[in-house]
C-alpha positions as CSV (number, residue, x, y, z in Angstrom):
1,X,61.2,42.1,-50.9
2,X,63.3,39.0,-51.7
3,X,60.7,36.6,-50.5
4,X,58.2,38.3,-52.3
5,X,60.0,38.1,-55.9
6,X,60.4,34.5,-55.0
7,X,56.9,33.7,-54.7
8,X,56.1,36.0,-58.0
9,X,58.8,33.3,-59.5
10,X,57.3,30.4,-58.4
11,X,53.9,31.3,-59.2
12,X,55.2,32.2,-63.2
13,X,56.4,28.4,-63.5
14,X,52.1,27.3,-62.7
15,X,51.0,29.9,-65.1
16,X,53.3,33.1,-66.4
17,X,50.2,35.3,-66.7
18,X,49.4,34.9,-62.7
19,X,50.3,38.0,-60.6
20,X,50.5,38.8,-56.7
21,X,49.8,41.8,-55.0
22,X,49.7,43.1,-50.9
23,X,52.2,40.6,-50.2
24,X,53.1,40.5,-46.4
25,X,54.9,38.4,-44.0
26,X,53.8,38.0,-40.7
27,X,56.4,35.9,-38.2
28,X,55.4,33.8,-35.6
29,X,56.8,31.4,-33.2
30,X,56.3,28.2,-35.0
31,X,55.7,29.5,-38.7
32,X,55.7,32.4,-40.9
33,X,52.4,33.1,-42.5
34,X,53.1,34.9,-46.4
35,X,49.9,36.7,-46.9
36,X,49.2,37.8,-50.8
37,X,46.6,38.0,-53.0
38,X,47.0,36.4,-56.4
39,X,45.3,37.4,-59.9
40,X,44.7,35.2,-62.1
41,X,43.8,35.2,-65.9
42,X,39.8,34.9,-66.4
43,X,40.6,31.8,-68.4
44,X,42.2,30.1,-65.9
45,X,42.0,26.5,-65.6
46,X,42.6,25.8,-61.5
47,X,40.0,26.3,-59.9
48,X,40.6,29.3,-56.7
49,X,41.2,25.8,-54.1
50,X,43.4,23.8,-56.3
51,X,45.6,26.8,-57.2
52,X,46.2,27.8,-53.3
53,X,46.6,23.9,-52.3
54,X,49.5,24.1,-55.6
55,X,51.0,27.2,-54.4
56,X,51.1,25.8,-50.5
57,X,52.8,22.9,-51.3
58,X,55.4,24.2,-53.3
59,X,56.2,26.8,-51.1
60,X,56.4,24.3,-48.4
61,X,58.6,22.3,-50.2
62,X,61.1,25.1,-50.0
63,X,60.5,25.7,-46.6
64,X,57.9,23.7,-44.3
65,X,57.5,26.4,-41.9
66,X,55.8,28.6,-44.2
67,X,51.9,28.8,-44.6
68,X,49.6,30.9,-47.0
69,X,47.1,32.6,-46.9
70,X,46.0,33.8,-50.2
71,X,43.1,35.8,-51.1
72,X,42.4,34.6,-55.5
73,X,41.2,37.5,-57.6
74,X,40.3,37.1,-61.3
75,X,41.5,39.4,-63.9
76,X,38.8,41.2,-65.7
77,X,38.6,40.8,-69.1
């Protein structure tokens, strides 16, 4: 989906090597919850907390009704 190769874009401008998968959208009456899991390198330097607080703000900086809920994988070596 659109939104989904937008947040695949923004997450490539923290760290080019980070990747999302089961990415959803669920709509609500308030705010739209995007719902992905993202995979990071096993040398990563964010730790899982920093890199969703990162990834909420930005998104919410292109749209404030937007929320995440992100499930962090690491890639194995």
């Amino acid at each position: 989906s659109e939104k989904r190769e937008e947040v695949a874009a923004l997450l490539r401008t923290i760290d080019q090597r980070i990747s999302i998968h089961d990415f959803r959208m669920v709509e609500g009456p308030t705010h739209t919850n995007l719902i992905f899991d993202v995979v990071t390198p096993y040398d990563f330097s964010l730790t899982d907390s920093e890199l969703t607080a990162l990834i909420q703000t930005r998104i919410q900086e292109q749209n404030p009704s937007y929320f995440t809920v992100i499930e962090v994988d690491k890639q194995m070596v």
